[in-house]
C-alpha positions in Angstrom: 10.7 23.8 13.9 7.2 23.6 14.6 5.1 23.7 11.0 1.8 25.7 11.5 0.5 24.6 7.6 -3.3 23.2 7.7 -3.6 19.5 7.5 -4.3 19.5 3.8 -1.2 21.7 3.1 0.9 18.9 4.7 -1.1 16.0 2.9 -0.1 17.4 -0.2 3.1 18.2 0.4 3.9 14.3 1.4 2.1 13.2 -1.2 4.6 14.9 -3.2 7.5 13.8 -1.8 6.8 10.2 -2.2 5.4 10.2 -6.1 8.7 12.6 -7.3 12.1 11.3 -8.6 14.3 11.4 -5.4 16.9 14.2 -5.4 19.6 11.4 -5.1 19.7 7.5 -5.0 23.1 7.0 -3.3 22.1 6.7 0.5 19.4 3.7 0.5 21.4 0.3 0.2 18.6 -1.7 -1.6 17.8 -5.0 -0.5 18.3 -7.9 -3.1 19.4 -5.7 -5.9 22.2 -5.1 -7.7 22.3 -1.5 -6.5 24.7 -0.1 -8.6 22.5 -1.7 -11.7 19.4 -0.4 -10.5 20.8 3.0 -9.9 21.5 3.8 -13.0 18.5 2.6 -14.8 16.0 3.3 -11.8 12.6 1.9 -11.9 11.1 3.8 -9.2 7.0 3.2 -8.2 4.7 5.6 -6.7 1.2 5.4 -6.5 -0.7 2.3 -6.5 -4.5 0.7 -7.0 -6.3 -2.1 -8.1 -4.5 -4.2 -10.5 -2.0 -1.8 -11.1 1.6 0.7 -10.1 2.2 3.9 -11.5 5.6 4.8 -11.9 7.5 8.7 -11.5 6.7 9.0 -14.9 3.4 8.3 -14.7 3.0 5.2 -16.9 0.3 2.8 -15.0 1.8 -1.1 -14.9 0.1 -4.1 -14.7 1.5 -6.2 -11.4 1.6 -10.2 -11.8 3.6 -10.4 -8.6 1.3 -8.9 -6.4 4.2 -6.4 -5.0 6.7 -9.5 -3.8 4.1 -11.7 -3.2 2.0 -10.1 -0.6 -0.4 -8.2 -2.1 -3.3 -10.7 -2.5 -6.5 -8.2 -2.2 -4.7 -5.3 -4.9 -3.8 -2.4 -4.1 -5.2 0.5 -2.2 -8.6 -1.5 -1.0 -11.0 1.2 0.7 -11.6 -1.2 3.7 -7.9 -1.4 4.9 -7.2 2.0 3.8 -9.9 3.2 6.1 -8.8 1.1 9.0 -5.4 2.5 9.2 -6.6 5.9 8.5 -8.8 5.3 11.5 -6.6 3.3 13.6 -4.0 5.5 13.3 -5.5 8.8 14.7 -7.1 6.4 17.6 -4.0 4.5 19.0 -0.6 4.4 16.6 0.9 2.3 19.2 0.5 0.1 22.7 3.4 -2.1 24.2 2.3 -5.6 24.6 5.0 -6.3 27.0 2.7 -7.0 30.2 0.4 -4.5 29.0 -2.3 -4.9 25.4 -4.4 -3.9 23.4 -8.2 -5.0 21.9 -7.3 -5.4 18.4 -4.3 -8.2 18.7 -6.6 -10.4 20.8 -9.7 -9.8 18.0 -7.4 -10.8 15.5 -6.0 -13.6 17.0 -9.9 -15.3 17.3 -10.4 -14.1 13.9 -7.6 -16.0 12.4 -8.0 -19.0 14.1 -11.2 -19.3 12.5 -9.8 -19.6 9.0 -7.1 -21.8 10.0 -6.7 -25.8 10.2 -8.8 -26.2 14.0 -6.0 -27.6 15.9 -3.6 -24.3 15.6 -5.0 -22.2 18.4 -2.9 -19.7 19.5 -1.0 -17.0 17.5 2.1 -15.4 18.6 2.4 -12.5 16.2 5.9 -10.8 14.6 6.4 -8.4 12.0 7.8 -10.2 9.2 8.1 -13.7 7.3 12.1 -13.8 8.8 10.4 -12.9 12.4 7.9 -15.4 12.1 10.1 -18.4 10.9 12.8 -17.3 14.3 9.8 -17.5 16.1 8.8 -21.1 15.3 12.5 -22.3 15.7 12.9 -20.9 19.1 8.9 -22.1 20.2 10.0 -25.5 18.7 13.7 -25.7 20.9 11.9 -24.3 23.9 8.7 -26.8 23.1 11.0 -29.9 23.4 12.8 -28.4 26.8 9.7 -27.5 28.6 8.4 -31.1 28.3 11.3 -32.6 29.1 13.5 -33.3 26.1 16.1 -30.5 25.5 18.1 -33.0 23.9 16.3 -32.3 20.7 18.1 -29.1 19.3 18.4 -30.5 15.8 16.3 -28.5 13.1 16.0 -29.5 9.5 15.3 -27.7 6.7 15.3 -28.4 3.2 17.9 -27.6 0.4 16.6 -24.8 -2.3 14.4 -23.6 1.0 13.8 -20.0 1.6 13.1 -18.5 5.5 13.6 -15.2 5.5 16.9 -13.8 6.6 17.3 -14.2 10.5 20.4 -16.4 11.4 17.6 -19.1 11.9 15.8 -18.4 8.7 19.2 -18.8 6.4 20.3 -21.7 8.8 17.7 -24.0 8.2 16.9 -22.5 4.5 18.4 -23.9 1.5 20.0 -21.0 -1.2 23.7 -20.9 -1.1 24.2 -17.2 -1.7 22.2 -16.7 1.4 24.3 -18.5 3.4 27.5 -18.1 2.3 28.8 -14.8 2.9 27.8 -15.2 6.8 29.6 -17.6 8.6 28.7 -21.1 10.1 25.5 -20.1 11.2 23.7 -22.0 13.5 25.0 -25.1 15.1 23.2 -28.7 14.3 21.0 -27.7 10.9 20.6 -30.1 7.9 19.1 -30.1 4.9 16.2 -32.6 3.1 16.8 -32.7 -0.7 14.5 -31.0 -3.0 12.3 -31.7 -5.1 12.6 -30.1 -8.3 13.1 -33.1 -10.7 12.5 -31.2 -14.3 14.0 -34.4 -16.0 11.1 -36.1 -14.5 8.3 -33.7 -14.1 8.6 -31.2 -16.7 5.7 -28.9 -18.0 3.4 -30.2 -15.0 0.0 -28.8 -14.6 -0.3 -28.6 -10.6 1.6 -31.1 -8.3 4.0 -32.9 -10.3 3.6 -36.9 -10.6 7.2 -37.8 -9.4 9.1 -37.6 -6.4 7.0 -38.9 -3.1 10.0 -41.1 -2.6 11.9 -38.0 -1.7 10.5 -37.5 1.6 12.2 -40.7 2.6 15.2 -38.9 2.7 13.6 -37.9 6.3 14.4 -41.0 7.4 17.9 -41.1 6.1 18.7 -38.4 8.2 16.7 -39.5 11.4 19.2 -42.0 10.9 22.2 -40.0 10.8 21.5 -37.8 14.0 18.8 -40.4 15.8 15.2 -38.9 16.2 16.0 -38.5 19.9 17.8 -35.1 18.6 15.7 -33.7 16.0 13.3 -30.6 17.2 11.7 -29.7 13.9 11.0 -30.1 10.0 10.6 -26.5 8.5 9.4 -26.6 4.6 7.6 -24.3 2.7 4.4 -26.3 1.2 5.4 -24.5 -1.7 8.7 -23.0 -2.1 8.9 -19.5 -4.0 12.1 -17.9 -3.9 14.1 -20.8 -5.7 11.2 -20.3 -8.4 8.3 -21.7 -7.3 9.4 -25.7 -6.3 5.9 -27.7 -5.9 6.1 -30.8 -3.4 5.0 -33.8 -5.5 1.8 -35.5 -4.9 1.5 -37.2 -1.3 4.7 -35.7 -0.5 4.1 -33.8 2.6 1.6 -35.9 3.9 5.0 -38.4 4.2 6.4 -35.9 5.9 3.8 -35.6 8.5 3.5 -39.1 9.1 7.6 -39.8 9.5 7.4 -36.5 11.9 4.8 -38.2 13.8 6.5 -41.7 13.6 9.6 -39.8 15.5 7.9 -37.0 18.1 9.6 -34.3 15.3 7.4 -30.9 15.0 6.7 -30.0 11.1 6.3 -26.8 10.8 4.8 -24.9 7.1 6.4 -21.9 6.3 3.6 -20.2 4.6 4.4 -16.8 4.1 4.1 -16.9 0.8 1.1 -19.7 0.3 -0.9 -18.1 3.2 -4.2 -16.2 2.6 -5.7 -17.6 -0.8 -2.4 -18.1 -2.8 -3.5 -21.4 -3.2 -7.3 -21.2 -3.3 -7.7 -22.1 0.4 -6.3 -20.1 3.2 -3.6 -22.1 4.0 -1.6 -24.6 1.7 -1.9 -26.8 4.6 -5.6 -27.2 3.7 -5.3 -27.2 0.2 -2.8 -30.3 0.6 -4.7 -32.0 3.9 -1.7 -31.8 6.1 -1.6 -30.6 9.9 1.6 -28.6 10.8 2.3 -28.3 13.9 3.2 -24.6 13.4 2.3 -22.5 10.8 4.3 -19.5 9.7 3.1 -16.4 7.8 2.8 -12.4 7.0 2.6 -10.9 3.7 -0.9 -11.3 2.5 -2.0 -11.5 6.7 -2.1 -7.1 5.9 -2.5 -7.2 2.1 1.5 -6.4 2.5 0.1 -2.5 3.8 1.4 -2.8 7.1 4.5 -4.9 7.9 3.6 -8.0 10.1 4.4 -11.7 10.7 2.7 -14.9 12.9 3.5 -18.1 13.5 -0.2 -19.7 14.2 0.7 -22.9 17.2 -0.7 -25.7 17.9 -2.6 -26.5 21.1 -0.4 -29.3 22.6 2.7 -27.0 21.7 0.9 -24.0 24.0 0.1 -26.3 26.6 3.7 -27.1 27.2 4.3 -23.7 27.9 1.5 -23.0 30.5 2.6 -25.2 33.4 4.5 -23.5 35.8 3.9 -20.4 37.9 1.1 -17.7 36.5 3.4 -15.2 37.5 6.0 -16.6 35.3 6.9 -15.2 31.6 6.2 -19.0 29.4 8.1 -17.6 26.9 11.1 -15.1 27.0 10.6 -14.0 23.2 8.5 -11.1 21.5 9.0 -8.1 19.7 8.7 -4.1 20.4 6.1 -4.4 17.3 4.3 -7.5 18.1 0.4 -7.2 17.9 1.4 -3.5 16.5 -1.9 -1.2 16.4 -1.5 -0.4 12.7 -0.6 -3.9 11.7 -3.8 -5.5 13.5 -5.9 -3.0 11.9 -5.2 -3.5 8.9 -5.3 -7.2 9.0 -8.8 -7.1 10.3 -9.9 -5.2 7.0 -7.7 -7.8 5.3 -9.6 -10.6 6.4 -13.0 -8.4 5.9 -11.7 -7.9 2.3 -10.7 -11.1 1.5 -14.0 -12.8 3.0 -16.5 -9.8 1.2 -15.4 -10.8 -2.1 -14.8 -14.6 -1.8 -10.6 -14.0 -2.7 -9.6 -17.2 -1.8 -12.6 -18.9 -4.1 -11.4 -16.8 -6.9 -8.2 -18.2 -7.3 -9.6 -21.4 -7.3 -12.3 -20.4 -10.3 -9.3 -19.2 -12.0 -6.9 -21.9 -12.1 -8.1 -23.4 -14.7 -7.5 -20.6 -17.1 -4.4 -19.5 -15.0 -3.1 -22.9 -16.1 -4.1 -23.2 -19.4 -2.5 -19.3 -20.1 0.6 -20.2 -18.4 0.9 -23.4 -20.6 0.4 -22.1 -23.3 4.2 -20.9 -23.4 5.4 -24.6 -23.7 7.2 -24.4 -27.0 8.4 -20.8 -27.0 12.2 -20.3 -27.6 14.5 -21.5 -24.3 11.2 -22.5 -21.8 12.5 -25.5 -20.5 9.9 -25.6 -17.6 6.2 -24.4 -16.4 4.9 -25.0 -13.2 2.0 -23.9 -11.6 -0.7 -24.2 -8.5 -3.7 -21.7 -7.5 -2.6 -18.7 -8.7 0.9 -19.2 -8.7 2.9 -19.4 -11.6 7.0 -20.3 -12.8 8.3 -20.6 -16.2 12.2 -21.6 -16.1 14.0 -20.6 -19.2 17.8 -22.3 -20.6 20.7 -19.5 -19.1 22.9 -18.5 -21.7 26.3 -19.9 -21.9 28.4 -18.4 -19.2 25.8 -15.9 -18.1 23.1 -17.5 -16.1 20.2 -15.3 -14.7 20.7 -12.7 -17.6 18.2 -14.1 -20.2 15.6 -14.0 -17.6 16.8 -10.4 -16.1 16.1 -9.4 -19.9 12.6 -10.4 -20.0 12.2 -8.7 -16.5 13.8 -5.0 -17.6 11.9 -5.5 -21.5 8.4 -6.3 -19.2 8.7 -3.4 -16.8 10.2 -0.5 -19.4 8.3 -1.3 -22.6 5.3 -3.7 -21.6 4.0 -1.6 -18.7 4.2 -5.1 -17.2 6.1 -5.9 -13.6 7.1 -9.4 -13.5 9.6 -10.8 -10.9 12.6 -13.3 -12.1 14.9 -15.7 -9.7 17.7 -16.9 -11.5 16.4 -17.4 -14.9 12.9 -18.6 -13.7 10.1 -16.0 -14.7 7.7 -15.6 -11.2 4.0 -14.3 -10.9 1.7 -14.0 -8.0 -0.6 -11.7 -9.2 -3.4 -9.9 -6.8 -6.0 -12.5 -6.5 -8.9 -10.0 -8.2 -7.0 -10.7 -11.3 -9.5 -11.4 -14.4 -9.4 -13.1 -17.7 -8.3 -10.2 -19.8 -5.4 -9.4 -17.7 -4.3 -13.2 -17.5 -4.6 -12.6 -21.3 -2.4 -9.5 -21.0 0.1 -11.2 -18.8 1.0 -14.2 -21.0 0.5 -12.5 -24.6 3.3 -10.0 -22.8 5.5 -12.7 -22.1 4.8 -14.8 -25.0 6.0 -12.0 -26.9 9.4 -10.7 -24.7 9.9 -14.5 -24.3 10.5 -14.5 -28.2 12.1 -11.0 -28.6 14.9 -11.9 -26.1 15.8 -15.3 -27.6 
């Protein structure tokens, strides 16, 4: 039926719809929750900006996880919220299966300008699980293309996290995430990791011990000979098992056994990407070159769902030898280079760059780390780690009940603190929007400080 209401009208009446309880929770099968949990204590967001959610209710929430990660710029920044608005009353969508657009080829240039100078070329996707698919499949066909198709081997690392296409929980590293699926993909294996607490507990930045765990490369070039192996996928640093850092001089090992062996390395950045880490890209903030780098969340400010897996030139160049006429590469999506998506990562970029973002985090690591710290001693904190403006602290389970001491701070944060917080297991996360100041790193920690105590 054909709605003749004015513009406004309409506005409103969305507007509405989206910041109102739902008439009924049954239909939406959540992802990663306990659905039946969450359904009967709902905790329902609707309206966001700056620093802070406001929830149904009203009550306005301080986020330290920047939505799930992605949100590095806050919420609701004029610039990107202008470029949608605009874009999407110019051109909501193109294919760019033999056809395009402007904006995905502006973006493109624009990104390779932030990142390390030898990735050239971006092959964009919609999603951190799209982009890490990507890069498996670009790294198979790599090795085939110039001659080796032998090397179908990919390894990924144990504890790892890469999204949740049959390549992304292949070559990740967190049982239940595997388990419940099958055998997955064919030829995968796993590095250790390298979360040593006995060793490296209460580390300020990379942690001291554990270079020697790179070898462990080596041990399985070994095992499968290098003649095999197509890739090394890690995350520089690894968030979903509860933020894992990669001890000093650790990937740089990496990188040089790859090179030693003709393996690719590829840096699943979606969650280090765009400032996380004070620099762009982890892989500058640690001085490695990837061969591929993976990302998405922060790449919109998490407004607009979107993915890319930035490639290296020599990998390209493989590709672009036979006939022009010829399709290099028989892989894309409906989505890829989306109208929307570029937009908004243009205003991204603008955002980030107006404001020096990425320089922020780096002025406030210092007190980032101090704050966070500052919990060592509190009741069941067995662990803190930290880098840029990332931050962990890993509490004892309790007896027979693991992951519920930690789901307690979470629930006591969100309903009573006005605080959202985000919890793996029973390791407190926070990624909070990089404009962040002092007073709410104050707020954060003297919030947890004091649910960290009330649930021990």
């Amino acid at each position: 039926m054909r709605d003749d209401r004015a513009p406004s009208s309409l506005g409103e009446a969305y507007a509405a719809q989206a910041t109102r309880m739902p008439d009924s929770l049954d239909a939406f099968w959540m992802p990663f929750s306990a659905n039946r949990q969450f359904k009967a204590h709902p905790r329902l967001l609707a309206s966001a900006e700056g620093m802070f959610y406001r929830d149904v209710e009203g009550r306005e929430i301080l986020d330290a996880t920047g939505g799930l990660w992605c949100v590095n710029a806050g919420h609701a920044r004029p610039r990107i919220v202008e470029a949608v608005r605009q874009q999407i009353a110019t051109l909501d969508f193109a294919p760019t299966f033999q056809m395009g657009h402007p904006l995905p080829f502006t973006l493109a240039q624009r990104l390779k300008a932030i990142a390390p100078d030898h990735l050239g070329h971006l092959f964009f996707t919609n999603s951190g699980s799209e982009s890490v698919d990507t890069a498996l499949k670009i790294a198979l066909a790599y090795h085939r293309a110039r001659g080796e198709g032998q090397r179908t081997r990919l390894i990924g690392r144990e504890k790892g996290y890469h999204g949740v296409g049959f390549g992304g929980i292949s070559v990740g590293g967190l049982p239940n995430n595997r388990k419940f699926f099958g055998s997955l993909l064919p030829g995968v294996d796993h590095l250790r990791h390298t979360l040593d607490i006995e060793r490296n507990a209460f580390s300020r930045g990379l942690p001291a011990h554990g270079l020697e765990l790179a070898e462990d490369l080596e041990r399985l070039v070994a095992l499968h000979d290098a003649s095999t192996i197509a890739a090394v996928i890690v995350e520089p640093v690894a968030g979903s098992a509860g933020v894992v850092l990669p001890p000093e001089g650790y990937l740089k090992r990496l990188r040089e056994i790859c090179d030693r062996h003709g393996i690719l390395l590829i840096f699943d950045e979606v969650i280090t990407g765009f400032g996380r880490v004070g620099k762009a890209f982890a892989a500058e903030r640690f001085g490695v070159k990837p061969d591929m780098i993976t990302c998405a969340k922060g790449l919109t400010n998490g407004c607009v769902p979107m993915g890319a897996v930035f490639v290296s030139d020599g990998i390209h160049e493989a590709f672009m030898k036979g006939p022009e006429q010829m399709i290099e590469l028989f892989h894309g999506y409906t989505y890829s280079g989306h109208p929307l998506a570029c937009a908004a990562a243009l205003a991204t970029l603008d955002t980030y760059a107006e404001e020096n973002l990425f320089e922020q985090a780096i002025a406030l690591e210092d007190a980032w780390a101090d704050a966070i710290h500052a919990l060592r001693g509190l009741p069941n904190v067995v662990d803190i780690r930290n880098i840029g403006l990332i931050g962990a602290i890993e509490l004892a389970p309790r007896p027979g009940a693991p992951g519920a001491r930690a789901y307690d701070v979470f629930t006591r944060c969100f309903h009573r603190e006005n605080l959202l917080i985000r919890v793996t297991g029973d390791v407190i996360a926070l990624s909070p929007p990089l404009i962040l100041d002092r007073d709410h790193i104050d707020r954060i920690f003297r919030t947890l400080a004091h649910v960290i105590r009330e649930t021990a």
